[in-house]
PLY file of the C-alpha trace (Angstrom):
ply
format ascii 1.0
element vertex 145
property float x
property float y
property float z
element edge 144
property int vertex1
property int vertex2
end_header
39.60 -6.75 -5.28
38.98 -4.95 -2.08
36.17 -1.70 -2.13
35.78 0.76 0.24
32.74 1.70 2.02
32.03 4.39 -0.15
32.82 2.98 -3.73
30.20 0.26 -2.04
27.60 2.58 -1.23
28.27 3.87 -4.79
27.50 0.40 -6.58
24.74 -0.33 -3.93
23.16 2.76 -4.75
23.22 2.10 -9.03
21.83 -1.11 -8.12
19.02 -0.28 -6.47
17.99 2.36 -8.58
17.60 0.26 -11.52
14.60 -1.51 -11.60
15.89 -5.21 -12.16
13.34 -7.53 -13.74
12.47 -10.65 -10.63
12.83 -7.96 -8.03
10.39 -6.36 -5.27
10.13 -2.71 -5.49
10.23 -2.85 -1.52
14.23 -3.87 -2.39
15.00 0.06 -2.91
14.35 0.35 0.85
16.42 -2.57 2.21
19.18 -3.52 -0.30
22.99 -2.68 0.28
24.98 -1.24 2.86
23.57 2.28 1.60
20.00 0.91 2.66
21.31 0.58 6.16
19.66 3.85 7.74
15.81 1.97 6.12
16.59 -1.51 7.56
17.20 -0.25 10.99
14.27 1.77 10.64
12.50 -2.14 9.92
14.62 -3.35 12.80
13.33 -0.95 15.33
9.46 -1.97 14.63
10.95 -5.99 15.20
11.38 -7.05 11.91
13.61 -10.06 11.30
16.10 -10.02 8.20
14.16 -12.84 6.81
10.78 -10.40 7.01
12.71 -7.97 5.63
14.18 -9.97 2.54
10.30 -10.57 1.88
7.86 -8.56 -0.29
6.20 -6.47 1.61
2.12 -6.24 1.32
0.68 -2.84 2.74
-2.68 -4.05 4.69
-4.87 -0.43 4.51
-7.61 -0.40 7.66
-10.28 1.66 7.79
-10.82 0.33 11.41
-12.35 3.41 12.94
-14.80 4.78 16.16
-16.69 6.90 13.93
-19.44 4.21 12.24
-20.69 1.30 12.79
-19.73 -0.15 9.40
-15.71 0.12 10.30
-15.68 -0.26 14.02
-15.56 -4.14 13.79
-12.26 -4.50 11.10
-9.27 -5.29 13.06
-9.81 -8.52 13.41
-10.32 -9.06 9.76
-7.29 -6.85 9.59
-5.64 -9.77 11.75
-6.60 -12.64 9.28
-5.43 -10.44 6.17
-1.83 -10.40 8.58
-1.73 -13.99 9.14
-2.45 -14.75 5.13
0.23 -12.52 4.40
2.94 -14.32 6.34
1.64 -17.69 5.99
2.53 -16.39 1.58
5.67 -15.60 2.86
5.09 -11.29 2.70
5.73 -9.03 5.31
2.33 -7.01 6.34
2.56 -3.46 7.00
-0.94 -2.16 8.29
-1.91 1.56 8.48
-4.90 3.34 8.54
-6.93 5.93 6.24
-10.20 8.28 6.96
-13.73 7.61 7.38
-16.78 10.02 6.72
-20.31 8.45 7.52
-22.96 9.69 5.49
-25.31 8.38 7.28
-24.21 10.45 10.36
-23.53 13.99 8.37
-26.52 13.30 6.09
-28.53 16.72 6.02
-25.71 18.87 7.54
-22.89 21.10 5.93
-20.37 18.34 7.09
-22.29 16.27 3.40
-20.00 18.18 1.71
-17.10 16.06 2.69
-18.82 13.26 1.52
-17.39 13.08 -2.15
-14.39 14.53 -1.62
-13.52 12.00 1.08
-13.43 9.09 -1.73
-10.46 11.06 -3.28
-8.96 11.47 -0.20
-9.18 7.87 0.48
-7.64 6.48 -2.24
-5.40 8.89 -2.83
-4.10 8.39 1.38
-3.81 4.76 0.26
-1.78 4.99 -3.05
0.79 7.38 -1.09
1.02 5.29 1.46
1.99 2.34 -1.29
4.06 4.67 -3.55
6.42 5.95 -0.79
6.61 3.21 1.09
7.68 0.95 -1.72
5.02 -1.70 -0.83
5.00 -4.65 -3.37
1.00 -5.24 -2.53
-1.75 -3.95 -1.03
-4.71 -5.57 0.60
-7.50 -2.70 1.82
-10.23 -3.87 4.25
-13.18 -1.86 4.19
-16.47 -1.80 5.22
-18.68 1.14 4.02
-19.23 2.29 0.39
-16.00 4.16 0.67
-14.62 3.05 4.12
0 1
1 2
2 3
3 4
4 5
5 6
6 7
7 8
8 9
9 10
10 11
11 12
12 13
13 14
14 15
15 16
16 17
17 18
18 19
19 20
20 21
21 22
22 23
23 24
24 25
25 26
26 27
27 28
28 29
29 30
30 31
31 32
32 33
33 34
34 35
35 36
36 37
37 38
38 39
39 40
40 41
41 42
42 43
43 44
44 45
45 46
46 47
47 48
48 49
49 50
50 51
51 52
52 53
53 54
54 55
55 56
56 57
57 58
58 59
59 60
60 61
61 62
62 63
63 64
64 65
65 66
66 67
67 68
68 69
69 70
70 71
71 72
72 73
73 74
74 75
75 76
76 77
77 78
78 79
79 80
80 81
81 82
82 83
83 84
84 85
85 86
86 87
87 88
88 89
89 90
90 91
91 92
92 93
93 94
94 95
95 96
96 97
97 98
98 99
99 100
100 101
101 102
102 103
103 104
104 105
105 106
106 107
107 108
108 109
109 110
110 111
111 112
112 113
113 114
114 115
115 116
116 117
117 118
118 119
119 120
120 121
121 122
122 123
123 124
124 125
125 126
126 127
127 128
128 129
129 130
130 131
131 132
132 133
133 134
134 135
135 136
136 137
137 138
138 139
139 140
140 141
141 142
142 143
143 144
């Protein structure tokens, strides 16, 4: 039985919209011909098909210039990376905010102190949800950050 590209894209598309038990949730990004557009998106960045038949692990940084407690991360960052492929994942690193209470401590800018906890992990779960990440690993190194 022969299909055409479209009846394919059709099936590809049920497929991957069910949520079949043994499967990565990263799979509604890369499987079937309909997934094309996503794994040339993968492509582009370098990924290999065998890093993109993996389960992907979101790495979240807080590597930042704006405190002391965060400026030193990326190379724990790298580690987290290299522990990630070595368990056969793909790592995907991005970044969130920082606010330093120690440096807006006793100025109207404290009032993003809180609030920036929200932000945080709400920046992060996005991040997770839309990319379709089957992990996450954050490195932090404040309270928050």
């Amino acid at each position: 039985m022969t299909t055409t590209i479209d009846s394919q894209d059709k099936l590809d598309s049920k497929r991957a919209d069910k949520r079949t038990p043994g499967k990565w949730r990263s799979w509604e990004t890369t499987e079937g011909a309909i997934r094309a557009p996503h794994r040339s998106m993968m492509k582009a960045m370098g990924l290999s098909d065998r890093d993109i038949a993996n389960p992907f692990v979101g790495v979240a940084s807080t590597h930042n210039e704006v405190t002391p407690c965060n400026s030193g991360i990326d190379p724990l960052v790298e580690e987290v990376k290299r522990g990630v492929l070595a368990a056969q994942g793909t790592p995907f690193t991005f970044g969130t905010i920082t606010v330093s209470d120690a440096i807006s401590m006793g100025t109207e800018g404290m009032r993003g102190s809180l609030v920036s906890r929200e932000v945080i992990a709400d920046s992060i779960e996005t991040v997770v949800f839309a990319e379709r990440y089957d992990g996450l690993i954050a490195v932090a190194g404040c309270d928050k950050s």
